[in-house]
C-alpha positions as CSV (number, residue, x, y, z in Angstrom):
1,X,0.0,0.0,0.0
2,X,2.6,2.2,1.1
3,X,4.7,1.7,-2.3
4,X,1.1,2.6,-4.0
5,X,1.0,5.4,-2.4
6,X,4.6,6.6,-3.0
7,X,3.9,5.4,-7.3
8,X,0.8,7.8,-6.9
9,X,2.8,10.9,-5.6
10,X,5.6,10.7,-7.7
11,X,2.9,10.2,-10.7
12,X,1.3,13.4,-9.9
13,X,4.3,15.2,-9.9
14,X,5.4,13.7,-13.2
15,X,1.9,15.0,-14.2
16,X,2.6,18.1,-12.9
17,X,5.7,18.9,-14.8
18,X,4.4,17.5,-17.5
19,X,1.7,20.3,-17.9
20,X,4.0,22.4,-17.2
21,X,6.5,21.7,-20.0
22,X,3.5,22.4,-22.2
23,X,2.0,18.9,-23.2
24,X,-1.8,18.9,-22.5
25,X,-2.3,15.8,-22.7
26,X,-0.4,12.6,-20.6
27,X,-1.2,8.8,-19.6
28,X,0.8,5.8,-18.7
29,X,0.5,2.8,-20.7
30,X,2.5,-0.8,-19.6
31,X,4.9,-1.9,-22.1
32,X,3.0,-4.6,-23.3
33,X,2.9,-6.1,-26.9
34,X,0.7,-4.0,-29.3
35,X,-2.8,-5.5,-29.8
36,X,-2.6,-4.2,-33.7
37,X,0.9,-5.0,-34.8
38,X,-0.7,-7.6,-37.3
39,X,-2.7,-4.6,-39.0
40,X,0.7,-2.7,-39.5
41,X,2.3,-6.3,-40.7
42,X,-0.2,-6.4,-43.0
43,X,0.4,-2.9,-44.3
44,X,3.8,-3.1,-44.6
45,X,3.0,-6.2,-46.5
46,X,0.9,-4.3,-49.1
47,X,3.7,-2.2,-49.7
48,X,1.2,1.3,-48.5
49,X,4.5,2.6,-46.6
50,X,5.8,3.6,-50.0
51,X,9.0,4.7,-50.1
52,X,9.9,4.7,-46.5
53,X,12.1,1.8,-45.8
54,X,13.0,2.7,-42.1
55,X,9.0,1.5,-41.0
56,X,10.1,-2.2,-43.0
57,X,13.4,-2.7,-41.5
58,X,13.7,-5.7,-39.5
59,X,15.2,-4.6,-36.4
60,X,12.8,-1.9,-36.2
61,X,10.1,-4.2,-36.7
62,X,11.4,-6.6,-34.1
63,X,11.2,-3.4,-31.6
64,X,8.0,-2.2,-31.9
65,X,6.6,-5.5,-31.7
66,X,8.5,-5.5,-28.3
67,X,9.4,-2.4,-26.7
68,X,11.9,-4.2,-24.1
69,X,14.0,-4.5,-26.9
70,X,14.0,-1.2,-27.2
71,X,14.6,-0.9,-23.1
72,X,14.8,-4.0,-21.4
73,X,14.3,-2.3,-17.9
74,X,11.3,-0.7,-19.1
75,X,8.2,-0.7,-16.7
76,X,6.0,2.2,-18.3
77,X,5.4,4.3,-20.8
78,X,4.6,7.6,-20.2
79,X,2.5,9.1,-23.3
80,X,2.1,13.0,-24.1
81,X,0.7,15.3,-26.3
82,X,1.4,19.0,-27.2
83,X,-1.1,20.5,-28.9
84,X,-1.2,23.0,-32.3
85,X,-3.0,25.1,-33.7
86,X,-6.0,24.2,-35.7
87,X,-5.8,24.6,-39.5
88,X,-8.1,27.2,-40.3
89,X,-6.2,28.6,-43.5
90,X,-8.3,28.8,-46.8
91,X,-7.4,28.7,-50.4
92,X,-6.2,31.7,-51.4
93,X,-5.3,32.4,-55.7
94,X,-1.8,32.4,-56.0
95,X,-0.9,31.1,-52.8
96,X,0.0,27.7,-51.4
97,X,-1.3,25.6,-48.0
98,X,1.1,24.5,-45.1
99,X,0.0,21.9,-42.4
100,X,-1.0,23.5,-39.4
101,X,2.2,21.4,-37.2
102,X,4.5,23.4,-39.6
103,X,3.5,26.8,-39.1
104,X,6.6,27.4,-36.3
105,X,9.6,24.9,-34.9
106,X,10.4,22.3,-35.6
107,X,8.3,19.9,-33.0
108,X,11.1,17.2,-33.0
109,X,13.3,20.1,-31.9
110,X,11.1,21.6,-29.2
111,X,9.9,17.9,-27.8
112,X,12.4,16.4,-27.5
113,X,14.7,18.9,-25.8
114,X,11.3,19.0,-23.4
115,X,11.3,15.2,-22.7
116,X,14.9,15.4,-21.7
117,X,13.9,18.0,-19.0
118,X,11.2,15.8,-17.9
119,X,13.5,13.0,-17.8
120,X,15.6,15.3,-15.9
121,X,12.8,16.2,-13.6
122,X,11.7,12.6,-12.7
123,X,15.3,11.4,-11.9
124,X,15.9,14.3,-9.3
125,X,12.2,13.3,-7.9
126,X,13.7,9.7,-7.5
127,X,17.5,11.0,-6.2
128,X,19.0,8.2,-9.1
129,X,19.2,7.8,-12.7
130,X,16.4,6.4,-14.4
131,X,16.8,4.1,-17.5
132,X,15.1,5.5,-20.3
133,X,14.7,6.1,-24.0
134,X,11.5,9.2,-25.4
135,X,11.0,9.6,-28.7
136,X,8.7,11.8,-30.8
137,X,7.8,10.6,-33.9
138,X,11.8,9.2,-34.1
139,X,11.5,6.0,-32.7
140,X,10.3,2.5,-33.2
141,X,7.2,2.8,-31.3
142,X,3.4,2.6,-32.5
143,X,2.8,6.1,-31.0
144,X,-1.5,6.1,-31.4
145,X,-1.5,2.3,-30.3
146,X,0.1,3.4,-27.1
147,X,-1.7,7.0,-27.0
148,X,-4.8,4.6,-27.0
149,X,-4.0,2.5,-24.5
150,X,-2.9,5.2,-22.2
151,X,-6.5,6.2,-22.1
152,X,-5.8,9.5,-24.6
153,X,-8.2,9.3,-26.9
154,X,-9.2,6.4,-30.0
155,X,-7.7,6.1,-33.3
156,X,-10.1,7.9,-35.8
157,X,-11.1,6.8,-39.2
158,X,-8.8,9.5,-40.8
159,X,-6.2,7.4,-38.5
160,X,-5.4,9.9,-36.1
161,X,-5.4,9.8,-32.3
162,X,-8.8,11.6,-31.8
163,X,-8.6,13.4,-27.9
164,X,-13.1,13.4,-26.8
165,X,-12.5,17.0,-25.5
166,X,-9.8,18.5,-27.9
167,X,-9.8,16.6,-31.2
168,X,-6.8,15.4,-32.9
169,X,-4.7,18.6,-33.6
170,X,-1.8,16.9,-31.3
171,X,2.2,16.1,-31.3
172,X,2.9,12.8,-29.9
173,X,5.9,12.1,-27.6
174,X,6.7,8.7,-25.8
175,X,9.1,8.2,-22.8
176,X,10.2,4.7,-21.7
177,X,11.2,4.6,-18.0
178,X,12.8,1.7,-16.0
179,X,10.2,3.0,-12.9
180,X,6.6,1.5,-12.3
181,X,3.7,3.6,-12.8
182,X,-0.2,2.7,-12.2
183,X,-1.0,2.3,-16.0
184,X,-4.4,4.6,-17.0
185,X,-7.4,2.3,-18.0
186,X,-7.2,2.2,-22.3
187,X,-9.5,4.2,-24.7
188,X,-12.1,1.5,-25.8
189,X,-15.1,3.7,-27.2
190,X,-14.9,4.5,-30.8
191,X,-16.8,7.4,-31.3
192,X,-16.5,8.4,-34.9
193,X,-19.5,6.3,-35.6
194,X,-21.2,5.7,-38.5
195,X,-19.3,9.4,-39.9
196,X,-17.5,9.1,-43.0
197,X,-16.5,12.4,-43.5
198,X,-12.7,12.2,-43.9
199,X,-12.6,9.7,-45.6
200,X,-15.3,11.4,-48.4
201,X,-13.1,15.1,-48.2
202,X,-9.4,13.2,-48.8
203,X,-8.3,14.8,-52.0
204,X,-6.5,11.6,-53.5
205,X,-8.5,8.7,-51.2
206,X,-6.0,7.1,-49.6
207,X,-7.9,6.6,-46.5
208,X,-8.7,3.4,-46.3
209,X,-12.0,1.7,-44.5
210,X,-9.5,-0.3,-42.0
211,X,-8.2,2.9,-40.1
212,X,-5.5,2.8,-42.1
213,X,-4.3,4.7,-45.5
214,X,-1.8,4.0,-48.1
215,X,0.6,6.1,-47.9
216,X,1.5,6.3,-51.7
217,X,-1.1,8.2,-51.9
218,X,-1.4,10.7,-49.1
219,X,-0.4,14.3,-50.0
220,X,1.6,14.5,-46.8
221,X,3.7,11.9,-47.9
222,X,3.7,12.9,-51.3
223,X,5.1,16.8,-50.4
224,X,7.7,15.1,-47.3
225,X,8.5,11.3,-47.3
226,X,8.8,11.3,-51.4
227,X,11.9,12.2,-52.6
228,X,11.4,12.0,-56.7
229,X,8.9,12.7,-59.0
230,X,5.2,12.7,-57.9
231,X,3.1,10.7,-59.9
232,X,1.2,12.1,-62.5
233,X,-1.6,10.9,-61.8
234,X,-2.1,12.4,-58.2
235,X,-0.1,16.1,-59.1
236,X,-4.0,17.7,-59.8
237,X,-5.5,16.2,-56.4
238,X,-2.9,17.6,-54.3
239,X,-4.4,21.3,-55.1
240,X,-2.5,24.0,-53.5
241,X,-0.8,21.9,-50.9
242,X,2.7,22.8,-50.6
243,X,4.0,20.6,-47.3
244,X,1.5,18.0,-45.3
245,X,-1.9,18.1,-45.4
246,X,-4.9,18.6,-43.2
247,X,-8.1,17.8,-45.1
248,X,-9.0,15.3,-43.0
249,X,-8.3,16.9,-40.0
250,X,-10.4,20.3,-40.9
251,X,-13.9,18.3,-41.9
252,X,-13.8,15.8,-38.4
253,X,-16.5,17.1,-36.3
254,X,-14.5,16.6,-33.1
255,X,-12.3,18.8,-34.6
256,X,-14.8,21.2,-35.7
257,X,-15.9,21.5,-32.4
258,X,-13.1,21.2,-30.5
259,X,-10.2,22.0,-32.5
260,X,-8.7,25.7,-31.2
261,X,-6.4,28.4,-32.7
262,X,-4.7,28.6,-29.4
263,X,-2.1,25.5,-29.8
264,X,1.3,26.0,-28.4
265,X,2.4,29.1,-29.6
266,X,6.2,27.6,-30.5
267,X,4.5,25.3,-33.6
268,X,2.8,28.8,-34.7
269,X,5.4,31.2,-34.6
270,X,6.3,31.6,-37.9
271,X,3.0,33.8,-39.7
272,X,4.9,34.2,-43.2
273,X,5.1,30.2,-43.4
274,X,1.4,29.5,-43.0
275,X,0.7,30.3,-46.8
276,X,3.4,31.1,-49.2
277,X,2.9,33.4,-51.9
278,X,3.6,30.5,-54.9
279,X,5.5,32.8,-57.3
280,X,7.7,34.1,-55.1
281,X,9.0,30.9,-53.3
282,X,10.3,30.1,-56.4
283,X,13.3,32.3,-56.6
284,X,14.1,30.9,-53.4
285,X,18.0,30.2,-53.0
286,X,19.6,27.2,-51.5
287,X,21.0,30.0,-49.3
288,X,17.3,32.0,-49.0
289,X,15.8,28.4,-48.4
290,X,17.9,27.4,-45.4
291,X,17.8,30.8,-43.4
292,X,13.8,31.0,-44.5
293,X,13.1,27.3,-43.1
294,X,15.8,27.6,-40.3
295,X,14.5,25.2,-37.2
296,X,11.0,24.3,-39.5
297,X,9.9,20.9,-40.3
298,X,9.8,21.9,-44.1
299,X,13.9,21.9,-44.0
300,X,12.8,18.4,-44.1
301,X,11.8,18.4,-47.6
302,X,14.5,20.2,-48.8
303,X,14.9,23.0,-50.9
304,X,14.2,20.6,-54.5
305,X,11.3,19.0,-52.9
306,X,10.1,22.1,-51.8
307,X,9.9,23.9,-55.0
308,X,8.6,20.5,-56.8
309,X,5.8,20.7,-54.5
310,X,5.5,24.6,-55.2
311,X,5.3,24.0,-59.2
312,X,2.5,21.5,-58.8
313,X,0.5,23.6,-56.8
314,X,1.0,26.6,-59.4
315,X,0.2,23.9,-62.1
316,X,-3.0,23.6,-60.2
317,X,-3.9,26.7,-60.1
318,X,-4.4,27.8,-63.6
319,X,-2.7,30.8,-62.9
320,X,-1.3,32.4,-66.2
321,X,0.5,34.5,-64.2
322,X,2.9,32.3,-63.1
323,X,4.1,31.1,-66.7
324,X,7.3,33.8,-66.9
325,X,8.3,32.4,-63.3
326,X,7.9,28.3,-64.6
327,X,9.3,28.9,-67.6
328,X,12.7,30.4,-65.7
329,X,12.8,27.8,-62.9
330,X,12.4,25.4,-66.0
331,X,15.5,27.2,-67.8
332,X,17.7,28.1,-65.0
333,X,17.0,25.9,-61.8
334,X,19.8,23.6,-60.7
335,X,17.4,20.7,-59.6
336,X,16.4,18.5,-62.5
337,X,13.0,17.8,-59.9
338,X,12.4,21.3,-59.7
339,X,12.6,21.6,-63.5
340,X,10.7,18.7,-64.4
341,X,7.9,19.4,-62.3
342,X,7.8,23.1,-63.8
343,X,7.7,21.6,-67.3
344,X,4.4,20.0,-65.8
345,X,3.2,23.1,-64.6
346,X,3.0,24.8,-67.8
347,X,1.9,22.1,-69.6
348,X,-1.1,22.5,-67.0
349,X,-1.6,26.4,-67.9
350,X,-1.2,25.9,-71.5
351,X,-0.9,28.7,-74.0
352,X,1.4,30.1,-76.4
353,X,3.8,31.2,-73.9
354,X,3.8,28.0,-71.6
355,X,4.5,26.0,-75.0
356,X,7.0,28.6,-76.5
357,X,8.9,27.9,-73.0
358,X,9.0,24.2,-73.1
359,X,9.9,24.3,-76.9
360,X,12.7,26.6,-75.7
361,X,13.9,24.2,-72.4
362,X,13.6,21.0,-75.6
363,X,16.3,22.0,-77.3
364,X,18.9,22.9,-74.4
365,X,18.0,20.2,-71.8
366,X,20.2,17.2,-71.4
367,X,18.3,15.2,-68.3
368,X,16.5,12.4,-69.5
369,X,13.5,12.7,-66.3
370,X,13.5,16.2,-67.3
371,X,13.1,16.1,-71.5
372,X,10.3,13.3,-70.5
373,X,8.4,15.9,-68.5
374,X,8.6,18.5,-71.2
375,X,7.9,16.1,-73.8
376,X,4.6,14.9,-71.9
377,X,3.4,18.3,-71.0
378,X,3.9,19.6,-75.0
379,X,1.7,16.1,-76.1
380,X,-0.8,17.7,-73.0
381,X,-1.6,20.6,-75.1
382,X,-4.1,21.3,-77.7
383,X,-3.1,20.5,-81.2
384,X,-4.1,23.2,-82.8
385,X,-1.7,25.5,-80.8
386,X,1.3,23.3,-80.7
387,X,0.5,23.0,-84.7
388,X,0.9,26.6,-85.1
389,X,3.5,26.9,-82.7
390,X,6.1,24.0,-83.5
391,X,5.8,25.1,-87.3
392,X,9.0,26.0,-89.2
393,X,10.8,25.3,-85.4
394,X,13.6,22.8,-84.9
395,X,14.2,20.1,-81.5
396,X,10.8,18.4,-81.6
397,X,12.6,15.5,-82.5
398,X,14.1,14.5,-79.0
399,X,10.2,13.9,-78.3
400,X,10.0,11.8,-80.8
């Protein structure tokens, strides 16, 4: 009873701190075997993780089907969330969409240097060192599985951790600790219901009816995770999306009605981020890039995925406006990603001047990925103008 007592104190404390720190929300969860590791088996399996290889590696897999690999001394899991801002920015002509978590700092930045604090905190509480390992979306743990059964909240159709008082607008963070706390009782309701809405407002349906979505598909993995070309077929969907997306976010209800514009100020500190004014970012720098994105998640993306992601959303917006500024990035860029995309871009605005650019960019490219784009967005445009535009010119042969 006595050691009850003692778990209790030093959990309120840790609770305490916790708030402090800035994470709103926190549970304890046993390090038990995840209930759904066969669901992400199976979509690994069905290849829906795409490009990122780190989720398939072995060793990882080995760990997050058994977090004492990870720690063997490991007797809880403490679970936290820090809440952002809701997305609440429109479409806007000429300008591009950011996901609300992007708007400031970097969060794996700003958590993680806050979990070492708590970890810190918890080891003076004790008077010894504490075995430990906290992640924040950098380890081999099945963050919303644990969220879930630390009593935060159930995993949503849109497959977010979905909070029943504040929605799902949250940064996850796990610690590991070689200490026994009283675990909280697990999340069992699923309250999304017979609601379909995300699923219905996903611009390129990659949610999936099994709480699950393919990543191959997702716009935030398409504008982050992807490091080439996006596919063709998806570049319209993606709108005016120019890193992450929060679609399905925006229509949940609980979000609706819970979701605030008062999330930790740190994730949205950064106003001229939120929506970028699509011409302009295209003269971006490497130099202008990095001090721009300085301590932001879109660093992440780097500067050619970045301005890939920028192009597509100009292509989208049938802005003819924005044909002198594709048709230099197409000439002059050093990226062949950023230069194919662009060549995509105009083929999606069309006109004389989009087709006298990618005539022009024919003859004096040399990339293979790149004279493919050009060649595909010149066959994209109407016949009768690329008639009376290729006439009496020379190069259309390396289409041929």
């Amino acid at each position: 009873m006595a050691e009850r007592r003692e778990s209790k104190t030093l959990r309120d404390a840790i609770e305490a701190e916790v708030r402090r720190l800035g994470f709103e929300l926190f549970g304890v969860a046993a390090p038990d075997p995840p209930a759904h590791f066969s669901v992400y088996e199976a979509w690994l399996a069905a290849g829906r993780h795409g490009e990122m290889g780190y989720l398939a590696d072995e060793r990882a897999r080995q760990r997050r089907a058994d977090l004492l690999q990870i720690l063997p001394e490991c007797k809880s899991i403490l679970v936290l969330g820090a809440r952002y801002s809701a997305s609440n920015v429109r479409r806007k002509h000429g300008y591009g969409r950011v996901a609300s978590y992007a708007w400031g700092d970097d969060y794996h930045d700003v958590l993680l240097e806050r979990l070492k604090r708590l970890v810190e905190y918890i080891e003076a509480q004790v008077g010894a060192p504490v075995k430990n390992r906290y992640y924040t979306d950098t380890g081999p743990v099945l963050e919303r599985e644990l969220a879930q059964r630390a009593g935060l909240g159930w995993i949503g159709k849109n497959t977010c951790l979905i909070h029943p008082r504040m929605g799902s607008y949250f940064l996850l963070a796990e610690i590991l600790l070689g200490i026994e706390l009283q675990p909280d009782a697990p999340f069992v309701e699923d309250r999304c219901g017979s609601c379909t809405r995300c699923l219905d407002a996903c611009p390129t349906a990659c949610i999936l009816p099994d709480r699950t979505l393919d990543a191959r598909r997702c716009i935030s993995y398409l504008t982050i995770e992807l490091k080439g070309a996006i596919p063709v077929e998806l570049r319209p969907q993606m709108e005016d999306w120019v890193f992450g997306c929060d679609v399905c976010q925006q229509v949940c209800p609980w979000n609706q009605r819970f979701g605030t514009s008062h999330g930790d100020p740190v994730f949205s500190s950064r106003p001229e981020v939120r929506q970028p004014h699509l011409i302009g970012e295209l003269s971006l720098t490497p130099e202008q890039f990095n001090r721009k994105f300085k301590g932001s998640p879109i660093r992440r993306a780097k500067r050619r995925g970045y301005l890939r992601n920028v192009t597509v959303a100009l292509g989208n917006s049938l802005d003819s406006q924005a044909v002198s500024s594709l048709a230099e990035t197409l000439r002059q860029d050093a990226e062949p990603l950023a230069r194919g995309h662009a060549a995509w871009a105009l083929g999606q605005l069309g006109g004389q001047a989009a087709l006298t650019a990618l005539q022009d960019a024919l003859d004096q490219e040399t990339d293979g990925s790149v004279l493919a784009e050009i060649c595909a967005a010149m066959e994209r445009l109407s016949a009768e103008v690329m008639t009376r535009s290729m006439d009496g010119q020379e190069g259309g042969g390396k289409c041929a």
